[in-house]
Backbone as JSON Lines, residues from 0, in Angstrom:
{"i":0,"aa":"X","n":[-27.68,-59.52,-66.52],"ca":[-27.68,-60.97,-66.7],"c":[-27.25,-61.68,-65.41]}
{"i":1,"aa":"X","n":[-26.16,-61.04,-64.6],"ca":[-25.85,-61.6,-63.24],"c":[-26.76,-62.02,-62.6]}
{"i":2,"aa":"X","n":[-27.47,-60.95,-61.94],"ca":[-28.75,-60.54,-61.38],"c":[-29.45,-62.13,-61.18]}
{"i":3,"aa":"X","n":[-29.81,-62.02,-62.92],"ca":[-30.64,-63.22,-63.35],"c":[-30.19,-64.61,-62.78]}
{"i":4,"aa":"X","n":[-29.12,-64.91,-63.33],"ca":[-28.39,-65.88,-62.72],"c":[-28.47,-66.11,-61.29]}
{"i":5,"aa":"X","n":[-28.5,-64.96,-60.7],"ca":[-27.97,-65.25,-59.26],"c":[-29.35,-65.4,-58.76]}
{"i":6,"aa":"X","n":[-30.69,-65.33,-59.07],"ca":[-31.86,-65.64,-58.9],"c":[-32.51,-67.02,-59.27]}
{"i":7,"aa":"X","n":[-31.81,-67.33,-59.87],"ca":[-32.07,-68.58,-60.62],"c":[-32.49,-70.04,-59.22]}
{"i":8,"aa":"X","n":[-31.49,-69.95,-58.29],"ca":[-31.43,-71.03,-56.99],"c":[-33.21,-70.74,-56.5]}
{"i":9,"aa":"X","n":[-33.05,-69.73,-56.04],"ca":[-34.05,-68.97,-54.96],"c":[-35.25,-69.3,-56.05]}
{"i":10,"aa":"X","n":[-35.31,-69.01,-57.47],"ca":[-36.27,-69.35,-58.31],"c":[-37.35,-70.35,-58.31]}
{"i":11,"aa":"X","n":[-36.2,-71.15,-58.01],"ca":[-35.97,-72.62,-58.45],"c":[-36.71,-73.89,-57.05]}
{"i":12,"aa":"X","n":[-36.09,-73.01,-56.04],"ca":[-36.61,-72.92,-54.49],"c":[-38.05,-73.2,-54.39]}
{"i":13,"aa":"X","n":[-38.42,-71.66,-54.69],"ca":[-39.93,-70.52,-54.41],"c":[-40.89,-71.85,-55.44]}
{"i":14,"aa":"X","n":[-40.88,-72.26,-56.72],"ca":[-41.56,-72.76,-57.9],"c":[-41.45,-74.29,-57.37]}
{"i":15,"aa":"X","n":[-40.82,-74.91,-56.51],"ca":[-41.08,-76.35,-56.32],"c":[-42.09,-76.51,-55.55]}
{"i":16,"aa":"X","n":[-41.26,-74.89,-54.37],"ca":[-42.24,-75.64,-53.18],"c":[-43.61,-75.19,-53.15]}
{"i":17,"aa":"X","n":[-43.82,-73.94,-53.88],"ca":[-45.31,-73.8,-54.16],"c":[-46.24,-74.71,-55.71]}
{"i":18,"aa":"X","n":[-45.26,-74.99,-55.7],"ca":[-46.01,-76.39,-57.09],"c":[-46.06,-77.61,-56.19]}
{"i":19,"aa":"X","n":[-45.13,-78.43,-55.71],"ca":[-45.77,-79.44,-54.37],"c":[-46.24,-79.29,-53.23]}
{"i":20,"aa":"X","n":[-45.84,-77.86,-52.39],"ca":[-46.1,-77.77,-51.26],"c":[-45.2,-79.26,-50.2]}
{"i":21,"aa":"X","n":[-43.63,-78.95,-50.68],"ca":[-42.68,-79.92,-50.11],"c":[-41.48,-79.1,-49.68]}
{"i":22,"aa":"X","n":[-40.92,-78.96,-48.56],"ca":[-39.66,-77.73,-48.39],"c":[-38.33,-78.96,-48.85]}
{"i":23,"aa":"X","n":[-38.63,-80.09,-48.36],"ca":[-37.55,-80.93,-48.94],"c":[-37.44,-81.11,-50.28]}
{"i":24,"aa":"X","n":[-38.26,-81.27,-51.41],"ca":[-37.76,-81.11,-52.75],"c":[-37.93,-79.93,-53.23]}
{"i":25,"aa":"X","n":[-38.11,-79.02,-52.59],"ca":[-37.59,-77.67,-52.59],"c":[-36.04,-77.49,-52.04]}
{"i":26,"aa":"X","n":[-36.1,-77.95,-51.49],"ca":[-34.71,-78.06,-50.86],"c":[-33.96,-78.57,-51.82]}
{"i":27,"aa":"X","n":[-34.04,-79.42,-52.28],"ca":[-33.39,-80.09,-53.7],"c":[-33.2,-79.38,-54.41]}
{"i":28,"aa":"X","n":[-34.19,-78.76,-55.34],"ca":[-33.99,-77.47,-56.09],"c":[-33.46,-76.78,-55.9]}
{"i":29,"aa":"X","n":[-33.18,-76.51,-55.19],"ca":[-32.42,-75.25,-54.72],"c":[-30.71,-75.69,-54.43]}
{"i":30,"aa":"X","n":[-30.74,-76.9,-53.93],"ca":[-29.17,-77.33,-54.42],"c":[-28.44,-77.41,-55.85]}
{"i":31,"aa":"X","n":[-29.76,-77.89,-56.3],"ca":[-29.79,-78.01,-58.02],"c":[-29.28,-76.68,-58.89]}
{"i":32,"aa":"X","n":[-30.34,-75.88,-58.17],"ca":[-30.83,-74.49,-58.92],"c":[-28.6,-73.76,-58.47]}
{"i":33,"aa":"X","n":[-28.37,-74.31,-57.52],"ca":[-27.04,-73.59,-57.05],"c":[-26.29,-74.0,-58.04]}
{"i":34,"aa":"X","n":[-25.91,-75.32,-57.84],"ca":[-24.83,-76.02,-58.89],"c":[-24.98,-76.15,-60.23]}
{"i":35,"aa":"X","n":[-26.48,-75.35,-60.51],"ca":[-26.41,-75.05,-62.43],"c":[-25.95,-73.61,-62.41]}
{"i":36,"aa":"X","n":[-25.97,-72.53,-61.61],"ca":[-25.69,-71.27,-61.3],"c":[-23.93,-71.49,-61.68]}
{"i":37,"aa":"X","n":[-23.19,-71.99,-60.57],"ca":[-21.99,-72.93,-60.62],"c":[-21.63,-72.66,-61.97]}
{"i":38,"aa":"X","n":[-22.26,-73.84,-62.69],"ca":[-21.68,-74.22,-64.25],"c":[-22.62,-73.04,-64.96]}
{"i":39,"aa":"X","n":[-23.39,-71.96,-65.18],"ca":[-23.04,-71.17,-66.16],"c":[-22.58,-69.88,-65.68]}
{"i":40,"aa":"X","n":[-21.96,-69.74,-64.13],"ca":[-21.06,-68.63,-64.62],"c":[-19.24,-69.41,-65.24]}
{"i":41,"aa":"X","n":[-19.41,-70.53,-64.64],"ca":[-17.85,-71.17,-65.25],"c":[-18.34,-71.12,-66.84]}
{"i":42,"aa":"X","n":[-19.33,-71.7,-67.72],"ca":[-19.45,-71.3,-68.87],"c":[-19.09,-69.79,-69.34]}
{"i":43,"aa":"X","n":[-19.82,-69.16,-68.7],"ca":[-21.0,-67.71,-69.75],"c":[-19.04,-66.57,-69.25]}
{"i":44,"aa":"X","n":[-18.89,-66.64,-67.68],"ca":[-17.7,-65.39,-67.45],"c":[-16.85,-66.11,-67.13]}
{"i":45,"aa":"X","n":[-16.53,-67.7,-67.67],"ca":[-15.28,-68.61,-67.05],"c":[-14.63,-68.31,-65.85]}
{"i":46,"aa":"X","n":[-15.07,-67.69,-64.9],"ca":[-15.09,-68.21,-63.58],"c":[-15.99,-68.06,-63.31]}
{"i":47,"aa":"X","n":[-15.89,-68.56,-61.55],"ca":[-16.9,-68.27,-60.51],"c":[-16.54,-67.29,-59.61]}
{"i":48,"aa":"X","n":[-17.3,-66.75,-59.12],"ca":[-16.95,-65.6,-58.22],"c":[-17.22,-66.11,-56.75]}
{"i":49,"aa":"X","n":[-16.46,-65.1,-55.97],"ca":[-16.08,-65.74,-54.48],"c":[-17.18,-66.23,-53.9]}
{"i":50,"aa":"X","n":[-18.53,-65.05,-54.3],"ca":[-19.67,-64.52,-53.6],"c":[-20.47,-66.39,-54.11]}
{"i":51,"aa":"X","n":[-20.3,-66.31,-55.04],"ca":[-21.09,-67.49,-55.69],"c":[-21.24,-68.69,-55.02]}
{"i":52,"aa":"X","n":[-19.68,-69.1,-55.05],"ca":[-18.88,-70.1,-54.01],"c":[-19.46,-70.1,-52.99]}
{"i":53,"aa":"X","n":[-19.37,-69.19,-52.05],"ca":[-19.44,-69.02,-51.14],"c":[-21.01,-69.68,-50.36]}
{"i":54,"aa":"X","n":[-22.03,-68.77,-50.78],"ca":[-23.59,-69.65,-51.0],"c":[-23.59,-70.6,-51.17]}
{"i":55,"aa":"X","n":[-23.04,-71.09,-52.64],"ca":[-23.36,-72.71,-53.0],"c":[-22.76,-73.22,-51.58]}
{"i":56,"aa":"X","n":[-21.57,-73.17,-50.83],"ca":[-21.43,-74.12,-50.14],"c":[-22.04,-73.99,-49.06]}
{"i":57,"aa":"X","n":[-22.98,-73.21,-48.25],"ca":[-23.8,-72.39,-47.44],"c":[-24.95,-73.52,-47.86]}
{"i":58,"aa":"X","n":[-25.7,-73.01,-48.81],"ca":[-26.82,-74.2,-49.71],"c":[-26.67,-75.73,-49.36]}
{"i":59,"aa":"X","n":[-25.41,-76.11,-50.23],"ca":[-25.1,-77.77,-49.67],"c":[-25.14,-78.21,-48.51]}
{"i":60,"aa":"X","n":[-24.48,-77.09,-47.57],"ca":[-24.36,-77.65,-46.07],"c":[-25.79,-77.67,-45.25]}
{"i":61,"aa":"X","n":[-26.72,-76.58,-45.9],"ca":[-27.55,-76.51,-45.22],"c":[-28.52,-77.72,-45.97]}
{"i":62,"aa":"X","n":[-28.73,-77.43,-46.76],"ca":[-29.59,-78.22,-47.75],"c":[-28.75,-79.89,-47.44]}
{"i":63,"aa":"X","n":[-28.44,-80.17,-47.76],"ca":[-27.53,-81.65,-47.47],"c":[-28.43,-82.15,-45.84]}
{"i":64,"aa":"X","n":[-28.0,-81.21,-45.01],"ca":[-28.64,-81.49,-43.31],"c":[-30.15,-81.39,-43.33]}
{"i":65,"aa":"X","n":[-30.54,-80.66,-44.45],"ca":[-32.48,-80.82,-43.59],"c":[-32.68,-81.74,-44.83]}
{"i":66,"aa":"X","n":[-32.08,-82.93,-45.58],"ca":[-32.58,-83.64,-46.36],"c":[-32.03,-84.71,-45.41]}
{"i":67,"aa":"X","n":[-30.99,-85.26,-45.19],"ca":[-30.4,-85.98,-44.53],"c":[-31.51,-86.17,-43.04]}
{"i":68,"aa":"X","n":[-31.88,-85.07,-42.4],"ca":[-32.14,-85.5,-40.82],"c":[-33.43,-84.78,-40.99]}
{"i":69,"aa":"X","n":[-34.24,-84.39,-41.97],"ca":[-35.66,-84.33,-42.5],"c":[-36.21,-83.14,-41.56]}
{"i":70,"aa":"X","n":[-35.19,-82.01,-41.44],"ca":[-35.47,-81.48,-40.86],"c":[-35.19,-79.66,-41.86]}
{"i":71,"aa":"X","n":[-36.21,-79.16,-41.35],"ca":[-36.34,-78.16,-42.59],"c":[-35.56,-76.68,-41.5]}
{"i":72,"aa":"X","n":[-35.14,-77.05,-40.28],"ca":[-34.66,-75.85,-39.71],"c":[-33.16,-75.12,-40.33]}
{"i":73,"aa":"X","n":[-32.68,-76.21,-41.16],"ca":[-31.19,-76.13,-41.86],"c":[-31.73,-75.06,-42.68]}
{"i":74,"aa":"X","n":[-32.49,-75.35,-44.1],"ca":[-32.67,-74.48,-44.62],"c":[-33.18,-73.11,-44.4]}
{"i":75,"aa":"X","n":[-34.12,-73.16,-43.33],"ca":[-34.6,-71.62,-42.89],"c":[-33.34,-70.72,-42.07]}
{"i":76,"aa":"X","n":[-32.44,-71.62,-41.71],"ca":[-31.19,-70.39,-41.41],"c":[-30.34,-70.17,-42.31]}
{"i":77,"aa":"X","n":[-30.56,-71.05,-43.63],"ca":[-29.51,-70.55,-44.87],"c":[-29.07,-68.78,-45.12]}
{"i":78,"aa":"X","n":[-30.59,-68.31,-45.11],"ca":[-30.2,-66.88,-45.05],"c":[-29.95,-65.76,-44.69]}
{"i":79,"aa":"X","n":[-30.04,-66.62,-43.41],"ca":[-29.32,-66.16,-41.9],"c":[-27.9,-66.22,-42.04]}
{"i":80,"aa":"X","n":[-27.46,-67.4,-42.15],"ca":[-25.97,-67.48,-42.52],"c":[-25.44,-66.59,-43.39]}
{"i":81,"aa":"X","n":[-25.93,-66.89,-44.51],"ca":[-25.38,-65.85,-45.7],"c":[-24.95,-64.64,-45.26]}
{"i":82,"aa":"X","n":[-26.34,-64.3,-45.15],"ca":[-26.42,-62.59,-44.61],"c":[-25.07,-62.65,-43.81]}
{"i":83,"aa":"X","n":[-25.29,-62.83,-42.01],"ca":[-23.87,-62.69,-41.32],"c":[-22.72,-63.11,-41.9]}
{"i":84,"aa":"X","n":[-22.78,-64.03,-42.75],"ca":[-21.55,-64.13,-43.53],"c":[-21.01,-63.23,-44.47]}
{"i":85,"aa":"X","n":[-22.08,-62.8,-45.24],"ca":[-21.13,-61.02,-45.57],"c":[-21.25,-60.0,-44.82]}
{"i":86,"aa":"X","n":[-22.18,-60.16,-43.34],"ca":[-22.16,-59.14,-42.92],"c":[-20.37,-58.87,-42.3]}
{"i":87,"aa":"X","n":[-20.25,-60.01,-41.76],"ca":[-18.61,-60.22,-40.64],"c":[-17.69,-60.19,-41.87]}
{"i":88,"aa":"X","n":[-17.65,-60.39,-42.66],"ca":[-16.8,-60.61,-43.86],"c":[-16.29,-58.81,-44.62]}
{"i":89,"aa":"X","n":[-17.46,-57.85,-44.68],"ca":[-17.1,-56.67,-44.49],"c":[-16.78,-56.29,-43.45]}
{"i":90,"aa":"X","n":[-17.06,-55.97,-42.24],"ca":[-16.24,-55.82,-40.79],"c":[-14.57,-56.9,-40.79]}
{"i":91,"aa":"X","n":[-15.06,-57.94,-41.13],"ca":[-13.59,-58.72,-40.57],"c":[-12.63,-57.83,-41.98]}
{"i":92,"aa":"X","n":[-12.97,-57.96,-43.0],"ca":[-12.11,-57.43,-44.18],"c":[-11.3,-55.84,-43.65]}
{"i":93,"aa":"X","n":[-12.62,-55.14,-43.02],"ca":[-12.39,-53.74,-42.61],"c":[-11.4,-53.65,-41.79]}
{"i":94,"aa":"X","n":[-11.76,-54.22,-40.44],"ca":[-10.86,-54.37,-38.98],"c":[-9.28,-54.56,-39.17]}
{"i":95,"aa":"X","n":[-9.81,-55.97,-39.54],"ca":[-8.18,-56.89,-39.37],"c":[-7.08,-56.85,-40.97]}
{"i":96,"aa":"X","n":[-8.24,-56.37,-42.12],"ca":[-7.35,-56.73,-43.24],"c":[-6.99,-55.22,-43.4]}
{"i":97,"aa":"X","n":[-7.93,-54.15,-43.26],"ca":[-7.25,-52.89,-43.71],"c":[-8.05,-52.75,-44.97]}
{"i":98,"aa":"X","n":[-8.92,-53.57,-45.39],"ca":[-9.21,-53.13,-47.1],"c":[-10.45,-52.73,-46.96]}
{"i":99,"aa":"X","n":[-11.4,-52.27,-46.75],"ca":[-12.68,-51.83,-47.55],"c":[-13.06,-52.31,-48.83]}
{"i":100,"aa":"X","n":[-14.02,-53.73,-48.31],"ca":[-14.75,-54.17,-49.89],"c":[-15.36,-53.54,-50.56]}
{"i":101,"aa":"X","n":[-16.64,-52.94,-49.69],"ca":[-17.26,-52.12,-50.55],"c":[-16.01,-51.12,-51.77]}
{"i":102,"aa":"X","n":[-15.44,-50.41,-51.09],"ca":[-14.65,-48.97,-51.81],"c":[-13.77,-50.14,-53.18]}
{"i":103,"aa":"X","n":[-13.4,-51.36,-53.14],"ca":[-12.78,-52.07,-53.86],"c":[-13.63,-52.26,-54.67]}
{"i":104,"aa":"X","n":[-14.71,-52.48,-54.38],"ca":[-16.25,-52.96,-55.73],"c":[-16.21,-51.83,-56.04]}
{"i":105,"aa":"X","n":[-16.67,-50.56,-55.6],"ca":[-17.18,-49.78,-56.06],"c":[-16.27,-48.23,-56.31]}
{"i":106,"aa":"X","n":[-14.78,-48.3,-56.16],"ca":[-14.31,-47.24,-56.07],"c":[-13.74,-46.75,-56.86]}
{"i":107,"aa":"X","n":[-13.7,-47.26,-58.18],"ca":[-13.74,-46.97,-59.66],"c":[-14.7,-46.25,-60.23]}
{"i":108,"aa":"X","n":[-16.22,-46.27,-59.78],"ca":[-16.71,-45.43,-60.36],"c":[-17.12,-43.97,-59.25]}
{"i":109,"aa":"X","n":[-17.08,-44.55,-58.18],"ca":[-17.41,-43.49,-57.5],"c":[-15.97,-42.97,-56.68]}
{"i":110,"aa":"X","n":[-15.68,-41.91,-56.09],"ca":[-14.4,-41.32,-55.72],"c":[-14.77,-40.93,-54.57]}
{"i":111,"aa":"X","n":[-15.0,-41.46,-52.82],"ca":[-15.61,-40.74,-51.82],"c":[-14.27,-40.88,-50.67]}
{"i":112,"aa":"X","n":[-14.05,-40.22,-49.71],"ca":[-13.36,-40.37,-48.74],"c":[-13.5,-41.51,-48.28]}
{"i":113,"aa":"X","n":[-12.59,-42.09,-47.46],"ca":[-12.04,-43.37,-47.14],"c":[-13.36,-43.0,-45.87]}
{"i":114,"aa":"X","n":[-13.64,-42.43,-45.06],"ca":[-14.61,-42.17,-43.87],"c":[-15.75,-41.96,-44.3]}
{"i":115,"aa":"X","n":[-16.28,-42.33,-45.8],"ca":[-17.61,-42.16,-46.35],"c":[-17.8,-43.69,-46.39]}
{"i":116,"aa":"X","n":[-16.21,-44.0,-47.27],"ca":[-16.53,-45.49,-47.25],"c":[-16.7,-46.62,-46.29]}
{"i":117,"aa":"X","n":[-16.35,-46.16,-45.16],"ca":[-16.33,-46.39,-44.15],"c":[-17.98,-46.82,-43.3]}
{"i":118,"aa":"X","n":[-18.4,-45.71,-43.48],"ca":[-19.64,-45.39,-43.14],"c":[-20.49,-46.58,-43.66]}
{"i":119,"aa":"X","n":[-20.6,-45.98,-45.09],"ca":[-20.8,-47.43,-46.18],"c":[-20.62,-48.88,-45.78]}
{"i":120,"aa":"X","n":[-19.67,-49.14,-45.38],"ca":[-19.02,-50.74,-45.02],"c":[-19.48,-50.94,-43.96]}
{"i":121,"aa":"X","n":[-20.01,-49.78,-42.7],"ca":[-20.78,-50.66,-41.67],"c":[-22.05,-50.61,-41.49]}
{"i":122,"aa":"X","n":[-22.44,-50.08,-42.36],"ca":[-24.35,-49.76,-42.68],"c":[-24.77,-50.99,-43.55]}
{"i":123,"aa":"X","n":[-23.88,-51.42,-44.95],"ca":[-23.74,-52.52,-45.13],"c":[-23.51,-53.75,-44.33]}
{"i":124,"aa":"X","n":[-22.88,-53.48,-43.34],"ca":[-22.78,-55.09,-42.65],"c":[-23.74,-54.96,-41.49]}
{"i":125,"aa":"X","n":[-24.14,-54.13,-41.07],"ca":[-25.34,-53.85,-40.22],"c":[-26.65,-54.86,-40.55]}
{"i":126,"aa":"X","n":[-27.11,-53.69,-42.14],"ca":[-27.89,-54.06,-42.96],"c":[-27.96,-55.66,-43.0]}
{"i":127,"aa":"X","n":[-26.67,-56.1,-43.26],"ca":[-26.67,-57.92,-43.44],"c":[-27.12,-58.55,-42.13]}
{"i":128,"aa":"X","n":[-26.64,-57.79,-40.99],"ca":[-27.03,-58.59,-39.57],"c":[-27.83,-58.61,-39.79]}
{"i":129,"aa":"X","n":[-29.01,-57.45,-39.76],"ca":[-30.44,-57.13,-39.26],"c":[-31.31,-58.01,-40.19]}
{"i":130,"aa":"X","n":[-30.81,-58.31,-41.72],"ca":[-31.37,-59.25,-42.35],"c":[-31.73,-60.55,-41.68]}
{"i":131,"aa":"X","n":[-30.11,-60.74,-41.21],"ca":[-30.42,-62.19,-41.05],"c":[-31.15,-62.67,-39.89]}
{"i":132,"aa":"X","n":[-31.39,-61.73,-38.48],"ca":[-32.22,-61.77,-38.05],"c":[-33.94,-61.54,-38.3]}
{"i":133,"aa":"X","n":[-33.8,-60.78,-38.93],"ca":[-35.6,-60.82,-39.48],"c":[-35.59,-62.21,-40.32]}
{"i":134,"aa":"X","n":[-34.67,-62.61,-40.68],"ca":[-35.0,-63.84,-41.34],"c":[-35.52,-65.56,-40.37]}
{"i":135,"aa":"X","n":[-34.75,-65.23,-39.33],"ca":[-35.03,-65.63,-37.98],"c":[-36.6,-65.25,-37.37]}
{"i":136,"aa":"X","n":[-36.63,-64.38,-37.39],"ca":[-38.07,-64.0,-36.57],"c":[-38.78,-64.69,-37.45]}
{"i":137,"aa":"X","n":[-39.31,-64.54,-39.22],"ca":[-40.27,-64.88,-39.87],"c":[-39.88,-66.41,-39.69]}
{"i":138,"aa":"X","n":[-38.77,-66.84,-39.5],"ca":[-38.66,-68.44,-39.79],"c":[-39.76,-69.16,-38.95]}
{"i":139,"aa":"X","n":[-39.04,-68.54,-37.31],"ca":[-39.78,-69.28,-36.51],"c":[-41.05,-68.42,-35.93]}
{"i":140,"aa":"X","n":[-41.47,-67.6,-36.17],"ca":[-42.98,-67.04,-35.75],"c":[-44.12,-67.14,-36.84]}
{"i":141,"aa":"X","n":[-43.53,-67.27,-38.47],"ca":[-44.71,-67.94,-39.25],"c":[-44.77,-69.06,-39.84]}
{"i":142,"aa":"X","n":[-45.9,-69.2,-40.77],"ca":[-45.54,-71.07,-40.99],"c":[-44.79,-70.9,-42.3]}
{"i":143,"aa":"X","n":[-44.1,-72.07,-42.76],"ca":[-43.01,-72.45,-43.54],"c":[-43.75,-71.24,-44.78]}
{"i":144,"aa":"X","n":[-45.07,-71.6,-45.23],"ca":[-45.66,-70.69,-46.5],"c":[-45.21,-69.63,-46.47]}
{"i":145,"aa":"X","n":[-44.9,-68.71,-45.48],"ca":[-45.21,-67.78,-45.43],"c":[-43.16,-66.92,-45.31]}
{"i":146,"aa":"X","n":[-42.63,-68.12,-44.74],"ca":[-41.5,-68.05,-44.88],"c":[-40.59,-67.86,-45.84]}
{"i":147,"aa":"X","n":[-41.35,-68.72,-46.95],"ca":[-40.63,-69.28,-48.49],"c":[-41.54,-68.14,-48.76]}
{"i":148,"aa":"X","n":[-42.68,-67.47,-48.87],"ca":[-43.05,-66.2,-49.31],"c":[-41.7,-64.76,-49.08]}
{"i":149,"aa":"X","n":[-41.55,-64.88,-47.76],"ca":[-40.64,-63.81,-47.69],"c":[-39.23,-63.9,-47.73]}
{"i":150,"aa":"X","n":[-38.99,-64.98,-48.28],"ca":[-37.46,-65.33,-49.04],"c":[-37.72,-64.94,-50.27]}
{"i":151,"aa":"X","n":[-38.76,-65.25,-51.02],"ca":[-38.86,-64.57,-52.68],"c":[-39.25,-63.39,-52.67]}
{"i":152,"aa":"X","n":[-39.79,-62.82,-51.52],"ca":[-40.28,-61.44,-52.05],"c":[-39.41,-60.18,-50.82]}
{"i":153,"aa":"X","n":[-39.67,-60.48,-49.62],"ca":[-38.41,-60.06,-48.76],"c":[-37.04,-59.62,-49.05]}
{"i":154,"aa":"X","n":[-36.84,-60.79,-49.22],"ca":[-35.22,-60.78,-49.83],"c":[-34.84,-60.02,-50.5]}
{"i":155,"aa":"X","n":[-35.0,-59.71,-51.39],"ca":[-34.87,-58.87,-52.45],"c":[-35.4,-57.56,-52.33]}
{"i":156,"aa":"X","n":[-36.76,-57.02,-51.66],"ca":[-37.15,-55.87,-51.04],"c":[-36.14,-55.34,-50.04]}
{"i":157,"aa":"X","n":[-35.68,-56.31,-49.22],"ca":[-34.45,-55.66,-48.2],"c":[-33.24,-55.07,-49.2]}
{"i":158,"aa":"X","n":[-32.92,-55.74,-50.14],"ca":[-31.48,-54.99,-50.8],"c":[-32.27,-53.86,-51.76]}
{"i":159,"aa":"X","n":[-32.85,-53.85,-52.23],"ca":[-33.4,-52.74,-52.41],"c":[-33.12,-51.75,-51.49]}
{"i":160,"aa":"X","n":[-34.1,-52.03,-50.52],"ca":[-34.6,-50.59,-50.09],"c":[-32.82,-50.34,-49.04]}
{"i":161,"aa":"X","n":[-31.51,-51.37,-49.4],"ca":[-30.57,-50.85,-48.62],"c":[-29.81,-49.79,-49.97]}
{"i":162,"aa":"X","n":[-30.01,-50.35,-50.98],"ca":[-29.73,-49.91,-52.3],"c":[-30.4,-48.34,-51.79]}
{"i":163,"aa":"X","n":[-31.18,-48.34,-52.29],"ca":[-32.16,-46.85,-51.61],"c":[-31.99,-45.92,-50.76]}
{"i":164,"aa":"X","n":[-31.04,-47.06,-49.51],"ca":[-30.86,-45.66,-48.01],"c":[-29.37,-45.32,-49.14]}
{"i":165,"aa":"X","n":[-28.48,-46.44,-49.48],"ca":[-27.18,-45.85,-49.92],"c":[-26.96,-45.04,-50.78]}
{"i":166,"aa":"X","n":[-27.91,-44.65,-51.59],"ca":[-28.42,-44.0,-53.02],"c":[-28.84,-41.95,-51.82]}
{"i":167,"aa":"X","n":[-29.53,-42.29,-51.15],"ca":[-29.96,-41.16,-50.34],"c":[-29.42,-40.81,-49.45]}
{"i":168,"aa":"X","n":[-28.39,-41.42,-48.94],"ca":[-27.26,-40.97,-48.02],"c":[-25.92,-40.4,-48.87]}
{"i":169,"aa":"X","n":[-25.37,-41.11,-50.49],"ca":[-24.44,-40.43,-51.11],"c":[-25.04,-39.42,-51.7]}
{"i":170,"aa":"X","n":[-26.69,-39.07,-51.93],"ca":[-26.97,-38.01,-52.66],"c":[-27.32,-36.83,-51.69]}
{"i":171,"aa":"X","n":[-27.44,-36.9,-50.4],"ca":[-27.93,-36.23,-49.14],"c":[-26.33,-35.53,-49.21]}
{"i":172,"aa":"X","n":[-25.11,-36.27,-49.65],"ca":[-23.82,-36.24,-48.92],"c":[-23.16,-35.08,-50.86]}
{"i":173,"aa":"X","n":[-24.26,-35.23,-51.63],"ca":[-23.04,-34.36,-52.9],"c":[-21.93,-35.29,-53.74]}
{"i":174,"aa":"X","n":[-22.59,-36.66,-53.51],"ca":[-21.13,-37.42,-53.41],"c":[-21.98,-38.35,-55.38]}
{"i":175,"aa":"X","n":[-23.02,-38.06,-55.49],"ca":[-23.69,-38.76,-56.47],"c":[-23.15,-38.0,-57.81]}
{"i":176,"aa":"X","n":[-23.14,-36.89,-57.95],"ca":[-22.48,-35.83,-58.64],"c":[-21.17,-36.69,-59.29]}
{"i":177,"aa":"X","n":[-20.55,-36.9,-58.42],"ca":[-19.2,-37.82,-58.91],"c":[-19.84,-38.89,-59.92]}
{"i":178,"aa":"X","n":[-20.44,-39.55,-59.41],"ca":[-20.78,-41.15,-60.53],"c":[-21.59,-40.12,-61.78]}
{"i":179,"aa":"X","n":[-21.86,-39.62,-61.87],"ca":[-22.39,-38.67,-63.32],"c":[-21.28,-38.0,-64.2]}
{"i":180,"aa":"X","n":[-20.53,-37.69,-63.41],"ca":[-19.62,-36.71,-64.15],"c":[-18.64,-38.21,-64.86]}
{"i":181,"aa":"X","n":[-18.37,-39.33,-64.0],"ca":[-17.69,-40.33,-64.45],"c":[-18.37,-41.16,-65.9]}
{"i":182,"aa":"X","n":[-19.82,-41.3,-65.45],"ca":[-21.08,-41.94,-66.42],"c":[-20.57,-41.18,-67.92]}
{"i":183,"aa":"X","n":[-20.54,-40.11,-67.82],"ca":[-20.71,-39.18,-68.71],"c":[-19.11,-38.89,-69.68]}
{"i":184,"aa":"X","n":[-18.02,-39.28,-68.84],"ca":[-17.29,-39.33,-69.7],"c":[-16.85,-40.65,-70.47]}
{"i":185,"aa":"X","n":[-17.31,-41.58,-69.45],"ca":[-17.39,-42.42,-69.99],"c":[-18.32,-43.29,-71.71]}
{"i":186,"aa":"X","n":[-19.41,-42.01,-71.54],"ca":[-20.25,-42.45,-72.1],"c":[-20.29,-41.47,-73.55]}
């Protein structure tokens, strides 16, 4: 249901601007599509989560500036931002705080050495750079269509297929074995 939710902006985005062919009331939508996201996770899991926050105000700032100064370059680095924003956010968490996000999300179900997780936390924030640069290249080397094409379909192909290397690097590593044996007692 998260998932869903958290698709809902980008949805909302992709369906304006290919129903008008307008990036500015697309742009709208997509502020819209944020701040109903907003109010049903405060409904549905009475809060909001950091990650949530965090976008929506990413969205406004950007979205607010290419409506304001009619300029659509705000929004095409939205997911540029994002991205480096969790990319530095796992590195800065790693470096300076000592904690490993990833191993905090995920270290309940899975049990790997602190130098697996490690590994993990900078392939992940890698992963986020390199996003947000390809998001850059398509911005400005194709036209807007083709841009808002590979925000709905891109986007989501990239976490995948990072989903995929991380899935084949803990199962390459013996380390997948663990989340089964956990699945299973759990279950």
């Amino acid at each position: 249901m998260q998932q869903l939710i958290d698709f809902m902006p980008i949805l909302a985005f992709v369906s304006v601007f290919f129903l008008f062919d307008d990036i500015y009331l697309a742009t709208i939508a997509l502020m819209v599509g944020a701040g109903c996201q907003i109010l049903i996770e405060k409904l549905f899991f009475k809060n909001v989560r950091g990650v949530t926050k965090a976008i929506f105000a990413v969205i406004i700032i950007s979205g607010g500036l290419t409506i304001a100064l009619q300029n659509d370059v705000f929004i095409k680095w939205k997911p540029t931002v994002v991205n480096w924003l969790f990319g530095f956010v796992l590195v800065f968490s790693s470096v300076l705080l000592k904690e490993n996000l990833l191993k905090r999300m995920g270290g309940k179900m899975l049990h790997l050495e602190d130098e697996i997780w490690m590994r993990l936390n900078y392939g992940w924030s890698a992963g986020f750079i390199l996003a947000g640069l390809l998001n850059l290249v398509v911005a400005y080397t194709f036209s807007t269509e083709i841009w808002v094409t590979y925000k709905f379909v891109g986007g989501p192909l990239i976490s995948l297929l990072y989903v995929a290397i991380t899935i084949g690097y803990l199962a390459r590593g013996g380390y997948l074995s663990q989340l089964e044996k956990h699945e299973k007692k759990d279950g």
